[in-house]
PDB file of the backbone (N, CA, C, O) and the ligand in Angstrom, with CONECT records:
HET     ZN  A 101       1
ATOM      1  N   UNK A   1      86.618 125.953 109.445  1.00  0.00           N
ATOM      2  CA  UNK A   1      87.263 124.701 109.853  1.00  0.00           C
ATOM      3  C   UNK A   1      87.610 123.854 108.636  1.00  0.00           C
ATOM      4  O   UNK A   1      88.592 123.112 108.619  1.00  0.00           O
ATOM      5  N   UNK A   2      86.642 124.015 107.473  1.00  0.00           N
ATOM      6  CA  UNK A   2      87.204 123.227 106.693  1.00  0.00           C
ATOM      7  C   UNK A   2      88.195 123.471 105.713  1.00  0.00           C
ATOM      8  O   UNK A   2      88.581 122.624 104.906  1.00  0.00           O
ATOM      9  N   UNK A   3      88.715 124.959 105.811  1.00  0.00           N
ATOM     10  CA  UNK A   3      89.594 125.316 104.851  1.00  0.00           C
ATOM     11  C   UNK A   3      90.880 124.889 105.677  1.00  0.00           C
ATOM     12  O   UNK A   3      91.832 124.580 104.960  1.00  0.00           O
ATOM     13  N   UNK A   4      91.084 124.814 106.982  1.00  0.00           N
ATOM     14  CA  UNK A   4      91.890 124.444 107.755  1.00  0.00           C
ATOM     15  C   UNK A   4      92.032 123.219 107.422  1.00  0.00           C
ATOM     16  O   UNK A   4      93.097 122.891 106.901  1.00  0.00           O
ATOM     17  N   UNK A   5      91.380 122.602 107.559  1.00  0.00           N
ATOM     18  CA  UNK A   5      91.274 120.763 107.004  1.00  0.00           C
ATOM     19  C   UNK A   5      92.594 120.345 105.969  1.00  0.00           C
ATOM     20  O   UNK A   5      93.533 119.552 106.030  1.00  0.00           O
ATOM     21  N   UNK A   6      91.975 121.586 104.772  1.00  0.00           N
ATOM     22  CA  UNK A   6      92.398 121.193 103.813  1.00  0.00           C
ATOM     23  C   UNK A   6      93.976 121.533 103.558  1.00  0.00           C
ATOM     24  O   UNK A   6      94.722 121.028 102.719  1.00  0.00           O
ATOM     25  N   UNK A   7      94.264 122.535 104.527  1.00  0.00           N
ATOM     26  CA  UNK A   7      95.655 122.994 104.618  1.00  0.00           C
ATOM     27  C   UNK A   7      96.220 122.220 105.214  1.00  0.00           C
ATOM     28  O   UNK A   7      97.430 122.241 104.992  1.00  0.00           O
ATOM     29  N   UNK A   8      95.822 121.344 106.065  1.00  0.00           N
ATOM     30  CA  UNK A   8      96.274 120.806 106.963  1.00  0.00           C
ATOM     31  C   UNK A   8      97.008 119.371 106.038  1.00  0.00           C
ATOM     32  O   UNK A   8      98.118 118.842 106.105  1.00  0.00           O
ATOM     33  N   UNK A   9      95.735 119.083 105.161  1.00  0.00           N
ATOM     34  CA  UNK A   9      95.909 117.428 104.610  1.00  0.00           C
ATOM     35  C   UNK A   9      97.328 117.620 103.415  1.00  0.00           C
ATOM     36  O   UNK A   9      97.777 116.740 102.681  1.00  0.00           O
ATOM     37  N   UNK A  10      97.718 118.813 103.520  1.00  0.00           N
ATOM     38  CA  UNK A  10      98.576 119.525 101.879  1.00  0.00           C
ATOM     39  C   UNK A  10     100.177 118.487 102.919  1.00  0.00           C
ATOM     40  O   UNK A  10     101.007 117.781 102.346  1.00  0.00           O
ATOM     41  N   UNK A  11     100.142 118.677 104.015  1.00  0.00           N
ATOM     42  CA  UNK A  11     101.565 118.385 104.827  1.00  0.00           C
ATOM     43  C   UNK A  11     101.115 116.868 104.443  1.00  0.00           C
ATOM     44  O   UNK A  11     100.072 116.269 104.706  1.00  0.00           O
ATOM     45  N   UNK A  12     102.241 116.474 103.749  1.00  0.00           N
ATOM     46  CA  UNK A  12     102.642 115.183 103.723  1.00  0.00           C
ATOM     47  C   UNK A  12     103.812 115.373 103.531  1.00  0.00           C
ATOM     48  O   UNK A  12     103.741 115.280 102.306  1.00  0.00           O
ATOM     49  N   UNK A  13     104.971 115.588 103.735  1.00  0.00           N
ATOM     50  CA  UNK A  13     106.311 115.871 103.681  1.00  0.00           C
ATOM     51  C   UNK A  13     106.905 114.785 104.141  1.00  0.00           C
ATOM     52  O   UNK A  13     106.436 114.136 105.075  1.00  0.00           O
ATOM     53  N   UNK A  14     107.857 114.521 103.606  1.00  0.00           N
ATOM     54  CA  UNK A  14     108.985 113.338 104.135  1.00  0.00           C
ATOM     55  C   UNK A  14     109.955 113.198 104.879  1.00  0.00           C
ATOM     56  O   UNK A  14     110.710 112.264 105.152  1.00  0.00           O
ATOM     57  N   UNK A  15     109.839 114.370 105.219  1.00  0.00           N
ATOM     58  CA  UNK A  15     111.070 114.616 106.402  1.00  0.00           C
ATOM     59  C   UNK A  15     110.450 116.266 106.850  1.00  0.00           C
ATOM     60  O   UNK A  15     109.976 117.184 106.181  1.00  0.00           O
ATOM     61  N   UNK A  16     110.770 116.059 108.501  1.00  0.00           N
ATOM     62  CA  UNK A  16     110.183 117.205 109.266  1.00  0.00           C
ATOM     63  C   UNK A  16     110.725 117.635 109.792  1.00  0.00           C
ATOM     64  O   UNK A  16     111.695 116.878 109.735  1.00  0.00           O
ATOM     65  N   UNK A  17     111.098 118.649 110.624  1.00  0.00           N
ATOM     66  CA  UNK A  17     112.230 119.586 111.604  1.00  0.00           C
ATOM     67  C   UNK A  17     112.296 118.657 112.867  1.00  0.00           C
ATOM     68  O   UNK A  17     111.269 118.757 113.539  1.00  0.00           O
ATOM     69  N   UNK A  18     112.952 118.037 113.227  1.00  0.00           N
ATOM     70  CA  UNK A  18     112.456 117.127 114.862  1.00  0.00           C
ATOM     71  C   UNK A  18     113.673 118.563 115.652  1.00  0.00           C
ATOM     72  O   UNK A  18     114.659 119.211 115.303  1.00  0.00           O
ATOM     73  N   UNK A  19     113.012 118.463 116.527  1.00  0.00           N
ATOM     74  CA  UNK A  19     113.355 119.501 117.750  1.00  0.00           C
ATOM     75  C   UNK A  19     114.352 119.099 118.358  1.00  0.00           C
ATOM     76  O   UNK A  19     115.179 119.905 118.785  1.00  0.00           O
ATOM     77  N   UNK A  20     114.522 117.434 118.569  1.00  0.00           N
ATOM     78  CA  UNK A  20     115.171 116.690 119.419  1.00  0.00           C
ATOM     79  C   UNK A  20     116.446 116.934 118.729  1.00  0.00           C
ATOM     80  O   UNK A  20     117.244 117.663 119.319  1.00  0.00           O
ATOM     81  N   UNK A  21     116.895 116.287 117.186  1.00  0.00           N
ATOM     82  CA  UNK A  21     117.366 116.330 116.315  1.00  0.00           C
ATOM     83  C   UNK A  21     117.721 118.018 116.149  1.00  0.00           C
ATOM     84  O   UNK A  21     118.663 118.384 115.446  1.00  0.00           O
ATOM     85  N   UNK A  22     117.351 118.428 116.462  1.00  0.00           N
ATOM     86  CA  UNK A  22     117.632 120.145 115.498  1.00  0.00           C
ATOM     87  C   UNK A  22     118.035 120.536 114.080  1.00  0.00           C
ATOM     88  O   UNK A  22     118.890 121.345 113.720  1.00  0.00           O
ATOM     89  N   UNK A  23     116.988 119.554 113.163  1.00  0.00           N
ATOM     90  CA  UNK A  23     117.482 119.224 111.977  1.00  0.00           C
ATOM     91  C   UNK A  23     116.291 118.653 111.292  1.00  0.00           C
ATOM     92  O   UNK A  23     115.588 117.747 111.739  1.00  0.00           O
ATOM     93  N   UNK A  24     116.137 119.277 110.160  1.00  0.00           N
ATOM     94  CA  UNK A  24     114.694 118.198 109.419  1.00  0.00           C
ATOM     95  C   UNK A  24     115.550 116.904 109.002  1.00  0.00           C
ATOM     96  O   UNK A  24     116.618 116.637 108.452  1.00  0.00           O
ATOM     97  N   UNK A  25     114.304 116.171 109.665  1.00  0.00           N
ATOM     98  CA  UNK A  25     114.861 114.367 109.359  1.00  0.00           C
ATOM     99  C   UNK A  25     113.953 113.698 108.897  1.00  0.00           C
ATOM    100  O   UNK A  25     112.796 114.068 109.092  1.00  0.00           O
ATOM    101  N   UNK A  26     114.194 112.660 108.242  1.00  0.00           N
ATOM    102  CA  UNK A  26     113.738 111.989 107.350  1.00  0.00           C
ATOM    103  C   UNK A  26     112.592 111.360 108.881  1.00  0.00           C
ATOM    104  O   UNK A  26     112.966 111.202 110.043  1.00  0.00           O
ATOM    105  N   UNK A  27     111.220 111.132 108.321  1.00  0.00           N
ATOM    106  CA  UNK A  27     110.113 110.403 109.650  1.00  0.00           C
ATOM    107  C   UNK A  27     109.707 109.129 108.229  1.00  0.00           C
ATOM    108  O   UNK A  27     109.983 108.918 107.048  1.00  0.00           O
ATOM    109  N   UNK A  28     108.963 108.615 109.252  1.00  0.00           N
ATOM    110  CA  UNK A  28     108.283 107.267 109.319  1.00  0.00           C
ATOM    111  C   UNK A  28     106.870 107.428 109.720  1.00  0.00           C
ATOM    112  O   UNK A  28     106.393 107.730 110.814  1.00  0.00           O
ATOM    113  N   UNK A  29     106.147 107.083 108.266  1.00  0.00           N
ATOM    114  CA  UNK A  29     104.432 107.177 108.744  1.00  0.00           C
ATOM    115  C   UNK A  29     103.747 106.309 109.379  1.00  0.00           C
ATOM    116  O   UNK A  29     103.316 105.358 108.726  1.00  0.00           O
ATOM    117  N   UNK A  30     103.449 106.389 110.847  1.00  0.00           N
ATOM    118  CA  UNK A  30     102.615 105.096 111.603  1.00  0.00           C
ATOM    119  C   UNK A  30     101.260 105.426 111.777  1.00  0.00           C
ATOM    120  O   UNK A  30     100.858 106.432 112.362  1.00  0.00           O
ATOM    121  N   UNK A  31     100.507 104.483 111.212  1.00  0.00           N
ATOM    122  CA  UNK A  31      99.258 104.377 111.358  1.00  0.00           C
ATOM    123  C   UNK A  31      98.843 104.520 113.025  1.00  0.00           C
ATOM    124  O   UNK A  31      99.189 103.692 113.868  1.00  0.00           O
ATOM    125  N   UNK A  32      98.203 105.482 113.251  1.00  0.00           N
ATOM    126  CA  UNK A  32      97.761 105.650 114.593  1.00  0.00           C
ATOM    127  C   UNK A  32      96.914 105.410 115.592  1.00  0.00           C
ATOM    128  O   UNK A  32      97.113 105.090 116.764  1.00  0.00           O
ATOM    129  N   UNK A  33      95.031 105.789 114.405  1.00  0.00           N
ATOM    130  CA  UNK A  33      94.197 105.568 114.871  1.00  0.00           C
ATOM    131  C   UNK A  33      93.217 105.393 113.746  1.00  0.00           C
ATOM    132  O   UNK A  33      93.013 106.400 113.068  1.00  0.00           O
ATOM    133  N   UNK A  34      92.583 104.309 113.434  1.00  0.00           N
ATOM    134  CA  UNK A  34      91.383 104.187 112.534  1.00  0.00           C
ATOM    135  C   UNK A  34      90.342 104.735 113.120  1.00  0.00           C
ATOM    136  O   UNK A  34      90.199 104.485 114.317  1.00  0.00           O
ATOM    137  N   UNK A  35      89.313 105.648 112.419  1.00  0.00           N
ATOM    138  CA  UNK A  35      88.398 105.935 113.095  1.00  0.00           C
ATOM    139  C   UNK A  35      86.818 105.520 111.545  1.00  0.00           C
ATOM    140  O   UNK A  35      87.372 104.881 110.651  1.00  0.00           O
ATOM    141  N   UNK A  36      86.012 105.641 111.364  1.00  0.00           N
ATOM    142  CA  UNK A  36      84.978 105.108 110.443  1.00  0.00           C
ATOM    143  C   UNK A  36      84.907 105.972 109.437  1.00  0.00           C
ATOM    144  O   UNK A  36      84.038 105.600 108.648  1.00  0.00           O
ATOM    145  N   UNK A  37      85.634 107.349 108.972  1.00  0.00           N
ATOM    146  CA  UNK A  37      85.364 108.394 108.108  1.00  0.00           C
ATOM    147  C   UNK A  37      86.661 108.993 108.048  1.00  0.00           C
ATOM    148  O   UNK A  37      86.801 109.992 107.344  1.00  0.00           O
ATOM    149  N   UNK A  38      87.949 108.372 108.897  1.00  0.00           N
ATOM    150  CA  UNK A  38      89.200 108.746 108.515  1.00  0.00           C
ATOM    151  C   UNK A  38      90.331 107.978 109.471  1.00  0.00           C
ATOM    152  O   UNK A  38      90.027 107.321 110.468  1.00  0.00           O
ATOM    153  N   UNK A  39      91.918 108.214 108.903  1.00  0.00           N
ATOM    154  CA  UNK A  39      92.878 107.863 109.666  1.00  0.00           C
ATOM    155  C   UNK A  39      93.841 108.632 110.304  1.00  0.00           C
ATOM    156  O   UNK A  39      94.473 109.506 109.711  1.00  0.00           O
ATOM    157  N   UNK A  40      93.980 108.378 111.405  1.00  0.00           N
ATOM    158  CA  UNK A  40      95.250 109.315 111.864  1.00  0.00           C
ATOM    159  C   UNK A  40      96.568 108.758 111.743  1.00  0.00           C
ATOM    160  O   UNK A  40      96.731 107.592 112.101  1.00  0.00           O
ATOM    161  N   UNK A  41      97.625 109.487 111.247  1.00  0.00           N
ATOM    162  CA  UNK A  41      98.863 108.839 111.054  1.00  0.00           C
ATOM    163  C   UNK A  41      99.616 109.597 111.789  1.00  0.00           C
ATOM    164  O   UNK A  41      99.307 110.657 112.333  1.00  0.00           O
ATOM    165  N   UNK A  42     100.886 108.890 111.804  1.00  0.00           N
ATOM    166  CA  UNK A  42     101.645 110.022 113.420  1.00  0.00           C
ATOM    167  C   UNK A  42     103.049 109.593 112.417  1.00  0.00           C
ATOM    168  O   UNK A  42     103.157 108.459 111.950  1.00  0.00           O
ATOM    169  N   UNK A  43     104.144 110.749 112.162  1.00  0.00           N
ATOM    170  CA  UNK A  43     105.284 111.091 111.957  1.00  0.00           C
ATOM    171  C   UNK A  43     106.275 110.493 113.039  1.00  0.00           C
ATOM    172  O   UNK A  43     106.050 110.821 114.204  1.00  0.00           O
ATOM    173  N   UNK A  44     107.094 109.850 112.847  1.00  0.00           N
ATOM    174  CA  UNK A  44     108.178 109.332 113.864  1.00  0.00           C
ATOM    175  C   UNK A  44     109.738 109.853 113.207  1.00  0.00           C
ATOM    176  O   UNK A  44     110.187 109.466 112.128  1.00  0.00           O
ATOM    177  N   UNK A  45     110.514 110.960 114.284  1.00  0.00           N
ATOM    178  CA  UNK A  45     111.375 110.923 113.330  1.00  0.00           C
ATOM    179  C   UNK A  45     112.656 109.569 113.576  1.00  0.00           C
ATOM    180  O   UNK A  45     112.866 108.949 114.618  1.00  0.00           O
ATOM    181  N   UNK A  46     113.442 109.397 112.074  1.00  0.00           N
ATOM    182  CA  UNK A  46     113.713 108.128 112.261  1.00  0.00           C
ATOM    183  C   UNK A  46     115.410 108.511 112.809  1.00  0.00           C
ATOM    184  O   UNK A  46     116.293 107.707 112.509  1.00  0.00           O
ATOM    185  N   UNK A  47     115.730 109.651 113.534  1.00  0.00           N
ATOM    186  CA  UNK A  47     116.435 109.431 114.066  1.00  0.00           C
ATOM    187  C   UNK A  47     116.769 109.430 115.852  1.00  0.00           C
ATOM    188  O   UNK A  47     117.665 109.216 116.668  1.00  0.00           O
ATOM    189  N   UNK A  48     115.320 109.839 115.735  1.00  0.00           N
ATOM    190  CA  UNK A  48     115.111 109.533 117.729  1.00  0.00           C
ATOM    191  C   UNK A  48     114.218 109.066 117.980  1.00  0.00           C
ATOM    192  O   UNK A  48     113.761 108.995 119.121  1.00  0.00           O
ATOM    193  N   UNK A  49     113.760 108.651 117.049  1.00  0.00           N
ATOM    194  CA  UNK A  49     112.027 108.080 117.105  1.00  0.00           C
ATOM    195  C   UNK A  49     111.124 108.580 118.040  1.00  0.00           C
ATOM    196  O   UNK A  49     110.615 107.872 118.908  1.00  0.00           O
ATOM    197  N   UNK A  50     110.821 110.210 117.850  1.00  0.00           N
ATOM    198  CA  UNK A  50     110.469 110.387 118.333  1.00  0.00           C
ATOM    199  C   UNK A  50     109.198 111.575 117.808  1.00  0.00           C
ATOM    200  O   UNK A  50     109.759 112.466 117.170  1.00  0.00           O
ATOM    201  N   UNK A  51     108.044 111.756 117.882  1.00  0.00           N
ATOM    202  CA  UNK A  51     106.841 111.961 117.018  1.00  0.00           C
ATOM    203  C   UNK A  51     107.004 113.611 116.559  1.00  0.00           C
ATOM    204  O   UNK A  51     107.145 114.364 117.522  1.00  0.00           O
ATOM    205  N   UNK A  52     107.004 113.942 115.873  1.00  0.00           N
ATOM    206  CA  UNK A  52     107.510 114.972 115.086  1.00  0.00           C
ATOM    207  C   UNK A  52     106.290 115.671 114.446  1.00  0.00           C
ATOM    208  O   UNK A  52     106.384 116.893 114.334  1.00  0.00           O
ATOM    209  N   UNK A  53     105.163 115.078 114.012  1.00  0.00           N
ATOM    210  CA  UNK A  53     103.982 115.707 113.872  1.00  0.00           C
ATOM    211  C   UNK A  53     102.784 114.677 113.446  1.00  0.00           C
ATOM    212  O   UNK A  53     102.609 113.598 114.011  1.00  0.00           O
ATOM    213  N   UNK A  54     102.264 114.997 112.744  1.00  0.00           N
ATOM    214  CA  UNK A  54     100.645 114.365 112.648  1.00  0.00           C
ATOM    215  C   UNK A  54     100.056 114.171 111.358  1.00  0.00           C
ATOM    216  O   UNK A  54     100.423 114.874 110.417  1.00  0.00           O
ATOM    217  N   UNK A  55      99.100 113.210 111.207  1.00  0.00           N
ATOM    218  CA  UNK A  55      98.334 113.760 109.854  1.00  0.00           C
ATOM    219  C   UNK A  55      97.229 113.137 110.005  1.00  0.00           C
ATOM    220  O   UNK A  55      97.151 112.130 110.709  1.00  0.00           O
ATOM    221  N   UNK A  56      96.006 113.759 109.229  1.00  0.00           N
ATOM    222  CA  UNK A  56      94.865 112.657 109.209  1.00  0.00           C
ATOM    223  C   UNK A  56      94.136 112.677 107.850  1.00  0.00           C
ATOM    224  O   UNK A  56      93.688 113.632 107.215  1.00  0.00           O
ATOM    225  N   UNK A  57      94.143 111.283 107.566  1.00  0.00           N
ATOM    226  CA  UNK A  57      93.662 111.289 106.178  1.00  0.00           C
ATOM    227  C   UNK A  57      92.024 110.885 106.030  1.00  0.00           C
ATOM    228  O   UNK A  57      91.464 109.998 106.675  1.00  0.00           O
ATOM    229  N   UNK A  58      91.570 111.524 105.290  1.00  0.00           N
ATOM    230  CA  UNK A  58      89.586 111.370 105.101  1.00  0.00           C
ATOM    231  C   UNK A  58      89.619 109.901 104.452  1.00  0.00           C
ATOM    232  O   UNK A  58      90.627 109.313 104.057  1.00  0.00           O
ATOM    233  N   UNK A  59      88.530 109.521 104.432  1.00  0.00           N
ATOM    234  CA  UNK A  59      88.208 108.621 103.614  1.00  0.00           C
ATOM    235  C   UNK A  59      88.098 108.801 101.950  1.00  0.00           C
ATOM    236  O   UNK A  59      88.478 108.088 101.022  1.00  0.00           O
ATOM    237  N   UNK A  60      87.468 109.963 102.005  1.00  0.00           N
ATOM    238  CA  UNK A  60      87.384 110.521 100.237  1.00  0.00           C
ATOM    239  C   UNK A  60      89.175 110.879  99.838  1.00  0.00           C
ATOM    240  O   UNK A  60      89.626 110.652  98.715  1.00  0.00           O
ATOM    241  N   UNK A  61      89.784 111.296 100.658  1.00  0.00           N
ATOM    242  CA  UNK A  61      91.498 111.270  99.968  1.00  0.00           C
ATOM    243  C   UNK A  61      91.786 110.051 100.156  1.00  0.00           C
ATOM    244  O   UNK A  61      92.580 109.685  99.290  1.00  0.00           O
ATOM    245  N   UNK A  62      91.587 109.436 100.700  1.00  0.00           N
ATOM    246  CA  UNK A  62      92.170 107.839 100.638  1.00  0.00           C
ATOM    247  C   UNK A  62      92.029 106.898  99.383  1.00  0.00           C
ATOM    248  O   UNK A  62      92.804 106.178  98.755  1.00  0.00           O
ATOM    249  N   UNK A  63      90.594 107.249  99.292  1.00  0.00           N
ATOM    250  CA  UNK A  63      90.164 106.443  97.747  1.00  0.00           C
ATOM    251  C   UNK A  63      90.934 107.003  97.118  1.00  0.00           C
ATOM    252  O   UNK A  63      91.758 106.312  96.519  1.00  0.00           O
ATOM    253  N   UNK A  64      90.991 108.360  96.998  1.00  0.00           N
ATOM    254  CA  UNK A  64      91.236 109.214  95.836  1.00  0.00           C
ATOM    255  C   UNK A  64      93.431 108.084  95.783  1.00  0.00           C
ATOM    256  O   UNK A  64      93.937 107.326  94.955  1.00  0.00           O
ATOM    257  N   UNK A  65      93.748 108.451  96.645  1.00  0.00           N
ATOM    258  CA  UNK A  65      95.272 108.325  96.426  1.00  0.00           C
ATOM    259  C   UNK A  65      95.349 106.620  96.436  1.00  0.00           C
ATOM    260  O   UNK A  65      96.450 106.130  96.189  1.00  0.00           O
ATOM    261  N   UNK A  66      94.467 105.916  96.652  1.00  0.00           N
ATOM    262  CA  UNK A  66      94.174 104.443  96.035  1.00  0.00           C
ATOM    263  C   UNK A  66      94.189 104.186  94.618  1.00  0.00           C
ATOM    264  O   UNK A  66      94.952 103.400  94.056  1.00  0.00           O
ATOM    265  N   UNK A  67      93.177 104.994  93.998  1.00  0.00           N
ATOM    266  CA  UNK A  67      92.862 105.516  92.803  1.00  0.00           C
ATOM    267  C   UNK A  67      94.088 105.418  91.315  1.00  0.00           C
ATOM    268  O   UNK A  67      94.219 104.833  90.239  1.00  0.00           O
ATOM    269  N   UNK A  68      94.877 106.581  92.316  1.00  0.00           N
ATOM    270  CA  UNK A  68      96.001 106.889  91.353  1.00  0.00           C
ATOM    271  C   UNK A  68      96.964 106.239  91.796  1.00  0.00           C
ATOM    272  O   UNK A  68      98.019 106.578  91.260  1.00  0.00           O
ATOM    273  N   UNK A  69      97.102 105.154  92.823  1.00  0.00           N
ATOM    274  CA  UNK A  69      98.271 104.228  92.643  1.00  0.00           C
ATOM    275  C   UNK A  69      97.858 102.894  92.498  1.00  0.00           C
ATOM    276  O   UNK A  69      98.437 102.064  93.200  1.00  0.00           O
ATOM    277  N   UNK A  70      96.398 102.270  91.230  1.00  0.00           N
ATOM    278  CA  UNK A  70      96.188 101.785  91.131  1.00  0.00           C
ATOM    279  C   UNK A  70      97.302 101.130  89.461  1.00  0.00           C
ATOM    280  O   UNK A  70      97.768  99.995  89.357  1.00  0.00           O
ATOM    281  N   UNK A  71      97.424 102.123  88.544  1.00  0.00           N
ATOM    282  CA  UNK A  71      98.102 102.280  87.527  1.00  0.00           C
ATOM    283  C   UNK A  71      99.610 101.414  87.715  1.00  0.00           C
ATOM    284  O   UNK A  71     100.166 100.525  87.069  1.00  0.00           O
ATOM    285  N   UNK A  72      99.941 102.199  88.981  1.00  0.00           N
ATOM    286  CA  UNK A  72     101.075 102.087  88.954  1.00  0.00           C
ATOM    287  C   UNK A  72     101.577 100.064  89.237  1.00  0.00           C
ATOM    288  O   UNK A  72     102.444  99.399  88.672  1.00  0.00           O
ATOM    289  N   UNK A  73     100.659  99.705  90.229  1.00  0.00           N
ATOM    290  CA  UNK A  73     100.496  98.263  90.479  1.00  0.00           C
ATOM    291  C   UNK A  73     100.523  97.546  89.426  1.00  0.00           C
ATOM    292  O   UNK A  73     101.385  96.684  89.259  1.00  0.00           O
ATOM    293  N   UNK A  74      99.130  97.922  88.151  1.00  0.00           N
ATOM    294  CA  UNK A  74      99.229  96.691  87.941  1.00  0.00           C
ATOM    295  C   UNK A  74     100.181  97.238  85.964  1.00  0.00           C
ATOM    296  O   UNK A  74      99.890  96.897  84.817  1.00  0.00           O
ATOM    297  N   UNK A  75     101.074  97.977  86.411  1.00  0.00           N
ATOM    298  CA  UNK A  75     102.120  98.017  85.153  1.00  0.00           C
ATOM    299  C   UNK A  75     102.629  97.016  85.485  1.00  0.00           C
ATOM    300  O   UNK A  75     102.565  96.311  84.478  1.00  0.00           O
ATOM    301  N   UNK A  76     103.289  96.260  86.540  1.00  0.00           N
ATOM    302  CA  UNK A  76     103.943  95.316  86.992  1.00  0.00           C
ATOM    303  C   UNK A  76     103.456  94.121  86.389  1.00  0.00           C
ATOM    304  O   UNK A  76     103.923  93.272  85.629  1.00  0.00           O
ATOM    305  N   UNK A  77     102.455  94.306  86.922  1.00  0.00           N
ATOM    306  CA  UNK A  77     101.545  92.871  87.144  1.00  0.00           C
ATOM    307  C   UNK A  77     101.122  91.969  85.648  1.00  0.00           C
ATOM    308  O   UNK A  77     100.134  92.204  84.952  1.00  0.00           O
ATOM    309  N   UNK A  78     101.880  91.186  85.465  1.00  0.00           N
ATOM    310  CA  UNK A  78     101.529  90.246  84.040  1.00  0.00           C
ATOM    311  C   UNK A  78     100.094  89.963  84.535  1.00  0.00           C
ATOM    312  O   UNK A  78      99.102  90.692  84.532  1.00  0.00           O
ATOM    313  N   UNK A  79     100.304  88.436  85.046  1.00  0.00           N
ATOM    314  CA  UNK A  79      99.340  87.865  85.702  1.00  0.00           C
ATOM    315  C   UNK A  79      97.547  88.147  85.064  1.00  0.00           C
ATOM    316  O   UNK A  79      97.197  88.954  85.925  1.00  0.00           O
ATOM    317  N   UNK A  80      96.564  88.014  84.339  1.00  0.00           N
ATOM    318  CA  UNK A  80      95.170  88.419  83.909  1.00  0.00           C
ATOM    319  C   UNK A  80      94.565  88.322  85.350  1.00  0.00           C
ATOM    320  O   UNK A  80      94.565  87.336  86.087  1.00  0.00           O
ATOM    321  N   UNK A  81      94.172  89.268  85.528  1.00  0.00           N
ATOM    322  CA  UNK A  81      92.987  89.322  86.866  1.00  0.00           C
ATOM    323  C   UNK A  81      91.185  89.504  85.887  1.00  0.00           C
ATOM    324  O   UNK A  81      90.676  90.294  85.091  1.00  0.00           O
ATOM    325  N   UNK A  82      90.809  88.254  86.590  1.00  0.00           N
ATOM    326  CA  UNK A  82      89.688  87.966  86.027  1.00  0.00           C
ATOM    327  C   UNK A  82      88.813  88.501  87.048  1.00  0.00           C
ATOM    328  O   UNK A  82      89.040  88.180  88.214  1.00  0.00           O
ATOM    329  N   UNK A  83      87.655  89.421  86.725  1.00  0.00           N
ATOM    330  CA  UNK A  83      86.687  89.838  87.207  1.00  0.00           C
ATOM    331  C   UNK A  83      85.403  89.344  86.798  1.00  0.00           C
ATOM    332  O   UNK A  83      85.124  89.692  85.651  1.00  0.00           O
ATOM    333  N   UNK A  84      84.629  88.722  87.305  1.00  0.00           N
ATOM    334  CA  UNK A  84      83.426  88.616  87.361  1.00  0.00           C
ATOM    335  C   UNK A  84      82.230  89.673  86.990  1.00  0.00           C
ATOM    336  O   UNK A  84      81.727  90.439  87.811  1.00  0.00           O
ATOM    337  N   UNK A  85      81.913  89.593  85.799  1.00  0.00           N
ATOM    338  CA  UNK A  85      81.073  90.756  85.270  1.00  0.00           C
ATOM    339  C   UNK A  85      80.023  90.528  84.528  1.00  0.00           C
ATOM    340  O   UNK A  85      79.350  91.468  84.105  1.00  0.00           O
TER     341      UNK A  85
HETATM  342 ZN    ZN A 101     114.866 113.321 115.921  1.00  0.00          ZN2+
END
């Protein structure tokens, strides 16, 4: 089950085959369901809006992809963020 997991978490794709559509189309990631150790996100495609597939993200990939788009934030960011230390 857990190698399945992990195949599973690899689909993050940006566009999916919608059936309706007969055509991979660009989807829309909606937060679905919070649960205490992960999230479910649901694919909408954005030309029938209509759910195209699934994903669920762990808590340990979440940090992790927090992590590495932490860099990217604060290149922007002049501003000194003062931490308490
Ligand atoms: Zn569609």
């Amino acid at each position: 089950m857990g190698i399945e997991m992990n195949q599973f978490e690899n689909f993050t794709a940006s566009s999916l085959y919608c059936g309706k559509c007969r055509a991979a189309m660009p989807v829309r990631e909606r937060l679905l369901l919070v649960l205490p150790d992960k999230e479910l996100y649901d694919y909408l495609c954005t030309g029938c809006a209509s759910s195209v597939g699934s994903r669920e993200v762990t808590a340990g990939e979440k940090m992790m992809a927090q992590a590495m788009e932490v860099p990217h934030s604060r290149r922007g960011r002049r501003a000194p963020i003062s931490l308490h230390s």
